[in-house]
C-alpha positions, 0 to 999 in steps of 0.5 A, a space after each residue: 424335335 426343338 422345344 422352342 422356335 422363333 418365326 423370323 417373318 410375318 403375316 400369311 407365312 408366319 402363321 403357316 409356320 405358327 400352326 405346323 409348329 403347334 401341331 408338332 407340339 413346339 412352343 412359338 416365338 413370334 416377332 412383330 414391328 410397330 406396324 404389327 403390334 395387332 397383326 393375327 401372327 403375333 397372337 397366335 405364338 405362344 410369345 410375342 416380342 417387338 422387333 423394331 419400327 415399321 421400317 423393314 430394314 430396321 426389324 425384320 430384316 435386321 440380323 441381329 434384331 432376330 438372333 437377339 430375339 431368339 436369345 431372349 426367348 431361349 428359342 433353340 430354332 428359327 424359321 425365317 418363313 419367304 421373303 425378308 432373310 429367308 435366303 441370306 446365309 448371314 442369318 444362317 451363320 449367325 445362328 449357327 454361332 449362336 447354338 440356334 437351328 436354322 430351318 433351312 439348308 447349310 449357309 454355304 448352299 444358301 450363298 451359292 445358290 444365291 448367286 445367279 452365276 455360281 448356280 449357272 456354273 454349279 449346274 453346269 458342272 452338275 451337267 444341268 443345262 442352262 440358259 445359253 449366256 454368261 458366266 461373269 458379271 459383266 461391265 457396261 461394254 463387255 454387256 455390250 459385246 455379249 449382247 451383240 455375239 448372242 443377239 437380242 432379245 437379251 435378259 439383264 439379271 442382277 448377279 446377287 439375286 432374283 424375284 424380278 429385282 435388277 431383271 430386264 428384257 432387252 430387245 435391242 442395242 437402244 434398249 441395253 443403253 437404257 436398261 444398263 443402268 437402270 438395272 445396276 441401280 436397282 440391283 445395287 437398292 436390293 442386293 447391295 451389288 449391282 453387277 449384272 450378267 446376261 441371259 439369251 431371251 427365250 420368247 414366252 417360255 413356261 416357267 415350271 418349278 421343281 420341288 425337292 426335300 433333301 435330308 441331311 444324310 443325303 437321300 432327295 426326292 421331288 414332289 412333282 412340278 407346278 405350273 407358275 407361268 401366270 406372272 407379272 413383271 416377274 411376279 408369280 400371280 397364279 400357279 397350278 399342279 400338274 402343269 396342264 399338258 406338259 409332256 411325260 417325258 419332258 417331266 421325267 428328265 426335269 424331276 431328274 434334274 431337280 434332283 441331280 441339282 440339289 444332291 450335287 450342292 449338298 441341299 438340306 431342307 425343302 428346296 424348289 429348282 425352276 426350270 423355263 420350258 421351251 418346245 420340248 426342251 428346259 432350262 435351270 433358272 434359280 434354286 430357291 433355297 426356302 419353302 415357296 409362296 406356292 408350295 400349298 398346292 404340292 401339299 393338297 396334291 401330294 398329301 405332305 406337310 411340306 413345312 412340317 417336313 422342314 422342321 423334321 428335317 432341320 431336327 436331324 430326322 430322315 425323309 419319311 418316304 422313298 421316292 416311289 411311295 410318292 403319289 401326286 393325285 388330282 389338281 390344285 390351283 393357287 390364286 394369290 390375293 394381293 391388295 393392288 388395284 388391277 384396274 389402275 395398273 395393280 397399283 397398291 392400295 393400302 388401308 383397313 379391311 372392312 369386310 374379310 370373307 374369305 370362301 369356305 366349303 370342300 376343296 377350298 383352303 385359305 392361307 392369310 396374315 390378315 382378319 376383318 379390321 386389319 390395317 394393310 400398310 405400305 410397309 411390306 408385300 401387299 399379299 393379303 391371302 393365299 385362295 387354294 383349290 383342290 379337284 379330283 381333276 383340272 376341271 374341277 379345280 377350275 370351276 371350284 376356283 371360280 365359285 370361290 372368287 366369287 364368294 370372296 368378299 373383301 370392302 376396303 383396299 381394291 384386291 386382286 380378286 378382279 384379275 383373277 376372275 379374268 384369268 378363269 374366264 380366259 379361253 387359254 386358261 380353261 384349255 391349259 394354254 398358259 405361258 410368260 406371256 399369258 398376263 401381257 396378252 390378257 391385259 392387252 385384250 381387255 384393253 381393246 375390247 369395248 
């Protein structure tokens, strides 16, 4: 096992990676920008070094800041955590030059399944179907031509990454000219490419997601699916396993594809494929090279320490257990508590805890970056906390979900915590009737009523 790790990130992630370490017995290296001087992460790790200003651009997400960093400490690894340079594979090769284990698979894998159309074509040749569209970025009258011969509604995707960056749902010929280049300028802010391809639309599908451990001698296995359909603009908002009422069968071939999909790349690591579900049929979305914001509720389902297993992994151990002694058990719901205000269309709202109370009590589990008296600033994601419940069933789940939101006490920035409490009221979310559209519908339904 590594005596010494460096977590590349912050707030509720770094934390989480700080105490697997910790209870794996290795020592920690945390970084914080100037903005984070006080931040709980940076007090939790054995060391503490300053990365950069509050600008991500300058410490977080500087390469060479982290590796400098590690060096500095004599850290052998590095956890890059989600978000900031968890999937970019320069990090990886800069760490691989440096003698420094990356938490996380082969850069190579990384690059591949970083980009939307050399995953599409990895699939393919996998024989996992994929969303019918192209296969090549696409210039502005060639989008045009494609978009005509697959008919609308049409997806623009950025060809460089995903998260909803350089996205767009295109319902007709006046709307591609608009959205062309919209979407190239933001794929060109976030990825620093702004080629795009094009996805046929498939109208509210389900957005479920896979999640698979490979190790390096080549045995995978899944963890079972989850739910991630609550989104917005793309923006996972809420996600619960098992996936209410998906069919058996249907979860049978997805997990096999899952599966397929990561041993034919050559995965190492915890890995999530997401899959959209039409009816009774799936498709391969994205592969997310990196531990998910939602893999709590694998791990209260499945009783596996998913980011301690990345570490194992990453030290050169063997999976612990075949995929038979994997044994998913009761329901877990994950609300992600952003500082947006829900009423000024989720609009962020910086400034400084007051009050922080999260719930506490059985089934109940709280992921945060933040305490009483932090400052939330404009500078990176506004998620303040991860609410987790467990049940022996969904309704359980639910109804503890509820009680906890309630008990949730937050004075300062406006939270999330309103939204949610909408959602557990809705009648299709207490019957499982969830999909891509769930959130658009819901708003509008607030809108109208009295």
């Amino acid at each position: 096992m590594f005596r010494k790790l460096l977590v590349a990130n912050r707030g509720e992630i770094a934390v989480r990676v700080l105490r697997a370490c910790k209870e794996l017995g290795i020592r920690t290296v945390a970084v914080f920008s100037e903005a984070d001087e006080n931040a709980p992460h940076a007090r939790l790790a054995d060391e503490a070094l300053a990365c950069g200003p509050a600008d991500p651009r300058r410490s977080y997400l500087s390469i060479e800041g982290m590796i400098a960093a590690a060096k500095r400490a004599g850290a052998d690894a590095l956890h890059p955590g989600y978000g900031f340079l968890s999937e970019n594979s320069e990090l990886a090769e800069a760490c691989a030059t440096n003698g420094i284990t990356f938490v996380g698979p082969p850069a190579e894998v990384i690059r591949r399944m970083g980009s939307k159309l050399e995953a599409r074509r990895a699939m393919q040749a996998a024989g996992v179907m994929v969303v019918p569209g192209t296969q090549e970025p696409l210039g502005d009258d060639e989008a045009r031509s494609v978009c005509e011969a697959i008919g609308y509604p049409v997806m623009l995707k950025a060809s460089a990454g995903g998260g909803g960056r350089g996205m767009r749902l295109v319902k007709d010929a006046k709307g591609l000219a608009k959205a062309l280049p919209r979407a190239r300028s933001e794929a060109q802010s976030a990825f620093g490419d702004d080629s795009l391809y094009v996805e046929k639309a498939l109208e509210n599908p389900r957005h479920i997601e896979i999640q698979v451990l490979a190790d390096a001698p080549g045995e995978v296995v899944h963890l079972y699916e989850r739910e991630c359909s609550i989104q917005r603009r793309h923006q996972k908002l809420l996600e619960e396993a098992p996936a209410p009422g998906l069919d058996a069968g249907l979860l049978a071939h997805m997990t096999a594809a899952a599966v397929t999909a990561a041993r034919s790349v050559g995965y190492v690591g915890a890995g999530t494929v997401e899959f959209l579900v039409c009816r009774d049929s799936f498709y391969f979305l994205e592969m997310n090279t990196r531990i998910q914001v939602e893999h709590t509720i694998t791990e209260m389902r499945m009783g596996v320490d998913l980011v301690q297993a990345q570490l194992r992994i990453a030290s050169g151990e063997r999976l612990p257990f075949s995929q038979d002694e994997l044994c998913p058990r009761g329901h877990a719901i994950e609300a992600r508590i952003y500082a947006e205000n829900p009423e000024k269309q989720f609009f962020p709202s910086p400034g400084t805890l007051r009050v922080w109370r999260p719930p506490v009590g059985a089934g109940i589990r709280v992921d945060s970056g933040v305490e009483e008296g932090s400052e939330v600033t404009p500078y990176y994601d506004p998620l303040l906390a991860k609410l987790v419940v467990y049940g022996a069933d969904r309704g359980e789940a639910v109804a503890r979900l509820c009680a906890a939101l309630q008990d949730f006490r937050v004075e300062g920035p406006a939270t999330s915590l309103a939204f949610h409490r909408w959602v557990v009221d809705d009648p299709d979310f207490q019957a499982g009737r969830t999909d891509t559209g769930f959130v658009p519908r819901l708003l509008a339904r607030r809108a109208d009523s009295p």
